[in-house]
Steps between C-alpha positions, in 0.01 A plus 500: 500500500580747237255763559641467909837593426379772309256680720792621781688704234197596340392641822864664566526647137169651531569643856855629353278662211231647778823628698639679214232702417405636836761704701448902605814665537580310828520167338828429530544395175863535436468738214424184225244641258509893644770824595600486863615824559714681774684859516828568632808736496296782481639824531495845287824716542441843598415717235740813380187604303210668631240341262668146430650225689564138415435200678607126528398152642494138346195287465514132512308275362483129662225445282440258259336757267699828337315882558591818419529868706289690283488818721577638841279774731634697773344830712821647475532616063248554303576194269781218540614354164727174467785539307748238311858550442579365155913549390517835767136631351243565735140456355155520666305121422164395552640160690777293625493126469540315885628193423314140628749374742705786482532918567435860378837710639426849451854656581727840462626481121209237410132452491336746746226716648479878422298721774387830259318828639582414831258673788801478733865453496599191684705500740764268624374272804164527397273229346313507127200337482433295142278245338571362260227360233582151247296373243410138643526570907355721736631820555792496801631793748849551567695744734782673372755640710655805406892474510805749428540605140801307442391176664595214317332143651743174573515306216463115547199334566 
C-alpha cells in the first residue's frame, strides 16, 4: 500500500524536476532560477557637446536571478561607456549589478551612459538606437528618444 501512495508524488516530483530544466526563453517561468529583464525610461538629453552626450533608462529585473550591464553599443559614438556616480564622482566601470527582483536606474546625477566620439549630434525629437549587452542574458535593443537639454523626467513610479 506503501509503495502506491508513493508512486503519484514520485511521478509529480519527477515531472516538476523534468519541468524545471527545460524552458527556452518563452517559458514563462516567472523569473525563479534566471534574470527577466525589461528596459524602460529611456531617453538621452540633447547634447551641448559635439562629441559626448549622456543617456538614461532603468532596467528591471523580475527575475529570480541577479545580472549585470557590462557594456552598451550604439551606431551613433564610437564607444558608449557606463558610468557610476559614487559621493558626486563620476567613474567609468566595467559593470553594474541589476538586482533579482529588483532595478538598474541609470539617472541625471547617478549611474549613467556616456555617448563619446559621437558621428552625429543628436537632435531633440529624434530617436537613439542602443543595445545594451549583460553578462548572463542576451543582448537587448532599446530606443532612445532624444529630449530638450534641460528635460528632467516625472519622478514617481
Amino acid at each position: 500500500m506503501r509503495r502506491r501512495l508513493g508512486g503519484p508524488a514520485a511521478l509529480t516530483i519527477a515531472g516538476a524536476l523534468a519541468l524545471a530544466g527545460c524552458g527556452g526563453s518563452d517559458s514563462g517561468d516567472n523569473g525563479s532560477g534566471k534574470a527577466e529583464l525589461s528596459a524602460g525610461s529611456a531617453y538621452m538629453p540633447q547634447p551641448v557637446s559635439d562629441d559626448m552626450a549622456a543617456g538614461f533608462l532603468t532596467v528591471t529585473n523580475k527575475g529570480g536571478a541577479p545580472d549585470e550591464l557590462t557594456s552598451v553599443t550604439s551606431d551613433i559614438a564610437g564607444q558608449v561607456t557606463v558610468h557610476e556616480t559614487v559621493d558626486g564622482a563620476m567613474q567609468e566601470v566595467k559593470s553594474l549589478k541589476i538586482p533579482a527582483g529588483g532595478r538598474l536606474e541609470l539617472k541625471s546625477g547617478g549611474d549613467h551612459l556616456m555617448f563619446e566620439q559621437l558621428k552625429s549630434k543628436p537632435k531633440e525629437g529624434q530617436t537613439v538606437s542602443v543595445e545594451l549587452h549583460f553578462a548572463h542574458s542576451g543582448p537587448m535593443k532599446v530606443e532612445m528618444p532624444v529630449k530638450p537639454a534641460t528635460y528632467t523626467p516625472k519622478t514617481g513610479h
